[in-house]
C-alpha positions in Angstrom: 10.6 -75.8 73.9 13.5 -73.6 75.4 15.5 -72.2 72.8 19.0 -73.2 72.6 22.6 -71.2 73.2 25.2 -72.4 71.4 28.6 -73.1 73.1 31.4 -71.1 72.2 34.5 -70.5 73.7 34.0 -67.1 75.5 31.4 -69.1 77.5 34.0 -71.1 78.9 34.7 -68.2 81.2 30.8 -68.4 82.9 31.3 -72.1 82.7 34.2 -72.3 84.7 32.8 -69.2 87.3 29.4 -72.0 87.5 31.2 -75.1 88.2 34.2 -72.7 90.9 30.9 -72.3 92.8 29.6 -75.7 92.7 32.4 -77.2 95.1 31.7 -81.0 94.6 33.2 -83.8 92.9 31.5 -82.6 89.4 32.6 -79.3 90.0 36.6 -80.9 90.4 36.5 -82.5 86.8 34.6 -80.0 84.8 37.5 -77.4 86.0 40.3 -79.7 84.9 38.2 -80.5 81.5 38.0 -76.5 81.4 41.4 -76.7 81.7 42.0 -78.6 78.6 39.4 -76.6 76.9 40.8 -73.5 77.3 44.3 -74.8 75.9 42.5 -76.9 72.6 40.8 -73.4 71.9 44.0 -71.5 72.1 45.8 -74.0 70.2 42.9 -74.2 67.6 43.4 -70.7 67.1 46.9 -70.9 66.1 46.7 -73.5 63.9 43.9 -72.0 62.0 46.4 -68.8 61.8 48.5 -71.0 60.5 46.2 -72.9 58.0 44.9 -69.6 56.4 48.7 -68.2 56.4 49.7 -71.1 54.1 47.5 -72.9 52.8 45.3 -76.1 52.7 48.6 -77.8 50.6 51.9 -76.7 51.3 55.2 -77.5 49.0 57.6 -80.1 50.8 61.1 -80.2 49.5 62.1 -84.0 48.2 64.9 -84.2 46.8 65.7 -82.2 43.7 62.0 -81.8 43.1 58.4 -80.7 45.6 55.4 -82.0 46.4 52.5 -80.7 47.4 51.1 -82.5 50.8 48.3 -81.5 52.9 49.0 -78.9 55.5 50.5 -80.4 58.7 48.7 -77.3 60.7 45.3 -78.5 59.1 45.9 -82.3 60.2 46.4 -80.9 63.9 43.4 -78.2 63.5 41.6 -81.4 62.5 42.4 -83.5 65.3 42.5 -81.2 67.6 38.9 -79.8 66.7 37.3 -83.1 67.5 39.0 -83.6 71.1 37.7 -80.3 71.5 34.7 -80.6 70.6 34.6 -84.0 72.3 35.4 -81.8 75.9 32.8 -79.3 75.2 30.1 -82.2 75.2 31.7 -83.6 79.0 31.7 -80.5 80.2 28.3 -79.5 79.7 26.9 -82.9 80.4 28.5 -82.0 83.8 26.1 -79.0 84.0 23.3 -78.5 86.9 20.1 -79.2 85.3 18.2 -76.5 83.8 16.4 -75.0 87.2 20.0 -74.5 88.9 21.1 -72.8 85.9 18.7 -70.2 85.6 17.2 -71.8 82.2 20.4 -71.5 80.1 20.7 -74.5 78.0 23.7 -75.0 76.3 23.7 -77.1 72.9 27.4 -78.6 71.6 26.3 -78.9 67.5 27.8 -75.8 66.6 31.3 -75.3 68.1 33.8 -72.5 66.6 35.8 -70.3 67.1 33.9 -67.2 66.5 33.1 -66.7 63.1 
């Protein structure tokens, strides 16, 4: 059995250079999925900036007294980590099979952001 690269989001650049030369139909909605890859990651970023910056639970104001509530940034992070990873899986589905790609076989499991 081949072994496996994992995903991650540098490899979006190759990605996007592998489907620019495939000129077909595929090739047209792996792009645009790209497209919305690129912004989830950089938005994913952010947010976890944010997250670590604050906090899991932040302090709300309510009245004359706080609560603490889950982080708004980690809610979005959330969501927006499952779209992404969601994306990553249509995208590479959208891959030539392995003999057009020079054996590189991209698994989705373990998507991050680089840690």
């Amino acid at each position: 059995m081949a072994k496996k690269k994992v995903l991650a989001y540098e490899d979006l650049k190759t990605l996007k250079e592998t489907f620019e030369k495939m000129n077909n139909d595929k090739s047209k909605l792996a792009l645009s999925l790209l497209d919305e890859a690129y912004f989830c990651g950089n938005t994913l970023k952010k947010l976890k900036e944010k997250v670590e910056k604050d906090g899991v639970v932040t302090e709300m104001c309510q009245g004359n007294y706080n609560i603490d509530r889950e982080n708004p940034a980690l809610k979005s992070y959330n969501t927006t980590i499952k779209n992404y990873q969601t994306l990553i899986k249509q995208i590479t589905e959208l891959l030539p099979n392995e003999s057009e790609n020079n054996g590189d076989n991209f698994e989705n499991d373990d998507l991050g952001d680089d840690e």
